[in-house]
C-alpha positions as CSV (number, residue, x, y, z in Angstrom):
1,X,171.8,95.3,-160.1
2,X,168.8,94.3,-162.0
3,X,170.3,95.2,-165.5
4,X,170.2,98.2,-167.4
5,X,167.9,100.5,-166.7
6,X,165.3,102.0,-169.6
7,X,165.2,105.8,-170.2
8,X,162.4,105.4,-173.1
9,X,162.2,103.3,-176.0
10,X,165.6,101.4,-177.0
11,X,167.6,104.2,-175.0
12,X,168.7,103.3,-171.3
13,X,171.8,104.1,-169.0
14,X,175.2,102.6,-169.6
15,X,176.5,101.5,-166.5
16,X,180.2,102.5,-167.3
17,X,178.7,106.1,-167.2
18,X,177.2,106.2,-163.8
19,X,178.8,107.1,-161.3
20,X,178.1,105.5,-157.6
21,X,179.1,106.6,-153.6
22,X,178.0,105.4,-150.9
23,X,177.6,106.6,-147.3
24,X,176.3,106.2,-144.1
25,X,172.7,105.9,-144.1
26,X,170.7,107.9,-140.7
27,X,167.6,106.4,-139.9
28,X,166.3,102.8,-139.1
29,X,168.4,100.0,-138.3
30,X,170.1,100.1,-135.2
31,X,174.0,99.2,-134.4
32,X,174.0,97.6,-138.0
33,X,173.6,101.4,-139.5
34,X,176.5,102.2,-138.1
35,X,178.4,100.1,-139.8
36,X,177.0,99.7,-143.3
37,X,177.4,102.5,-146.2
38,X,173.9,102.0,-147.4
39,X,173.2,105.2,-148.4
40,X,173.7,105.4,-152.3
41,X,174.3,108.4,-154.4
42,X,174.1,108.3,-158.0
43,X,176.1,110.5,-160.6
44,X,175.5,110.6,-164.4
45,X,177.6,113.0,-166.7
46,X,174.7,114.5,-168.6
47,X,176.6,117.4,-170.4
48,X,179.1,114.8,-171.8
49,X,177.4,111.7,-172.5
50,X,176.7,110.2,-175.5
51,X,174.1,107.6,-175.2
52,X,171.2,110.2,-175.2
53,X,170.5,111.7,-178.7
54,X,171.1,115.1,-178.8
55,X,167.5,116.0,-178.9
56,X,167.0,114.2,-175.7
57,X,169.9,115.5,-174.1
58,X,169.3,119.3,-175.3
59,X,166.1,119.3,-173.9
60,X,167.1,117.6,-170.4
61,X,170.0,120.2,-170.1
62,X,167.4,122.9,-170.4
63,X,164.6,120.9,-167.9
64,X,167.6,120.0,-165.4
65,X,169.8,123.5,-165.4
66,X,168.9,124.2,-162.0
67,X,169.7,120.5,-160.6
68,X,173.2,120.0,-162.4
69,X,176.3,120.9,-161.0
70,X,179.1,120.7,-163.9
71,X,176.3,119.1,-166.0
72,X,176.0,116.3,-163.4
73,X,173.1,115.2,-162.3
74,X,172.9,113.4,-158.6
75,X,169.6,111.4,-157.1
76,X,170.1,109.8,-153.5
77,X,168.3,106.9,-151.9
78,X,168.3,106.4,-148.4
79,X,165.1,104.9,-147.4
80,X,165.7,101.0,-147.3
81,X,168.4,99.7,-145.3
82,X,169.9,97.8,-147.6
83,X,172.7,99.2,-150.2
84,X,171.7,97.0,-152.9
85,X,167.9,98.2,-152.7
86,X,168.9,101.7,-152.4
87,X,171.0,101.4,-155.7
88,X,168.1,100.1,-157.4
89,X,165.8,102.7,-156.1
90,X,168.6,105.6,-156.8
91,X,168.6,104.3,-160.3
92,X,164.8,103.6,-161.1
93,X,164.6,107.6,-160.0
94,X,167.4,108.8,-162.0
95,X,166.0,107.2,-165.1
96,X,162.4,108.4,-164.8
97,X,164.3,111.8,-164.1
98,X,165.8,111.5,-167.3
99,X,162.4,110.2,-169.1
100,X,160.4,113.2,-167.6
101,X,163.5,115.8,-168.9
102,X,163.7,114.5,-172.1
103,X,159.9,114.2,-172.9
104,X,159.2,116.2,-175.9
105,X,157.1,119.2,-174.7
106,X,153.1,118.6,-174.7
107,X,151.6,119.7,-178.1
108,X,149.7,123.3,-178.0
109,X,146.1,123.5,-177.3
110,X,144.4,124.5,-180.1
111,X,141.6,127.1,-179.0
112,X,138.2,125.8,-179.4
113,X,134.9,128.3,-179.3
114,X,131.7,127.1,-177.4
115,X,128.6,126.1,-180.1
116,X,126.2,128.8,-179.7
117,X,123.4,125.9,-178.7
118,X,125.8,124.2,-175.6
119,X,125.5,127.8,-174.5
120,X,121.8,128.5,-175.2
121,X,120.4,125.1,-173.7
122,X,122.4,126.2,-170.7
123,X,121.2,129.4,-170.2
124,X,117.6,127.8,-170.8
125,X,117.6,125.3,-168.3
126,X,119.3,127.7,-165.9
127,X,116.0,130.0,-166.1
128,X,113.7,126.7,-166.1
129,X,115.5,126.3,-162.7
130,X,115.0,129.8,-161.3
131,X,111.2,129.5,-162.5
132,X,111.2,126.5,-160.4
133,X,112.9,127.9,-157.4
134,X,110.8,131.3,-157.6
135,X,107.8,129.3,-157.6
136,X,108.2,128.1,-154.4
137,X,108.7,131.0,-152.4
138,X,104.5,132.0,-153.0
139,X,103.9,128.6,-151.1
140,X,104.5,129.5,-147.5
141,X,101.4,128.1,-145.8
142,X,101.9,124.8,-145.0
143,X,99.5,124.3,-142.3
């Protein structure tokens, strides 16, 4: 493994608090996937841990309810065929999972009224146009 992995800021995964199983991968790799567990899954005790701060980890509760089972979340990688790449990969995911949960929520948009002369010019150059297209129609005779 590649070290810990980076939720946001200072704040990243303990590795005593993840959780790993491995299985048999389907897919590529002929007589050798038979006999490799490369699949990984990944485990992380969100309801109990403590290395989130409790804002973080309220608001990825919420974002994750329908994922967790027992306020466990699981990712699973299966597409390399190799068990060490897969364990990277299932971990990369798990962490931006976790980023995206426990971003704060996007600040309101503040409603904003159009100037009266955006929407003036607009309709102006919108009859310029329709002059100009109305215009041409007289013109028929070309020859």
């Amino acid at each position: 493994m590649s070290g810990p992995y980076v939720i946001r800021g200072s704040v990243s995964l303990p590795e005593a608090e993840l959780m790993w199983r491995f299985s048999r991968s389907s897919g590529p790799g002929g007589q050798h996937v038979n006999t490799t567990d490369s699949q990984v899954e990944l485990r992380f005790d969100l309801a109990k841990t403590e290395s989130l701060p409790p804002v973080w980890k309220e608001r990825a509760l919420v974002k994750l309810a329908d994922r967790l089972v027992d306020g466990v979340v699981a990712v699973r990688a299966s597409e390399h065929r190799s068990q060490w790449r897969n364990r990277e990969t299932a971990a990369v995911r798990l962490a931006s999972l976790l980023a995206e949960a426990s971003a704060p929520p996007p600040r309101p948009r503040r409603a904003t009224r159009i100037p009266r002369g955006i929407n003036e010019r607009r309709l102006r150059e919108k009859k310029q146009r329709g002059d100009t297209k109305r215009g041409r129609s007289g013109r028929g005779d070309w020859g």
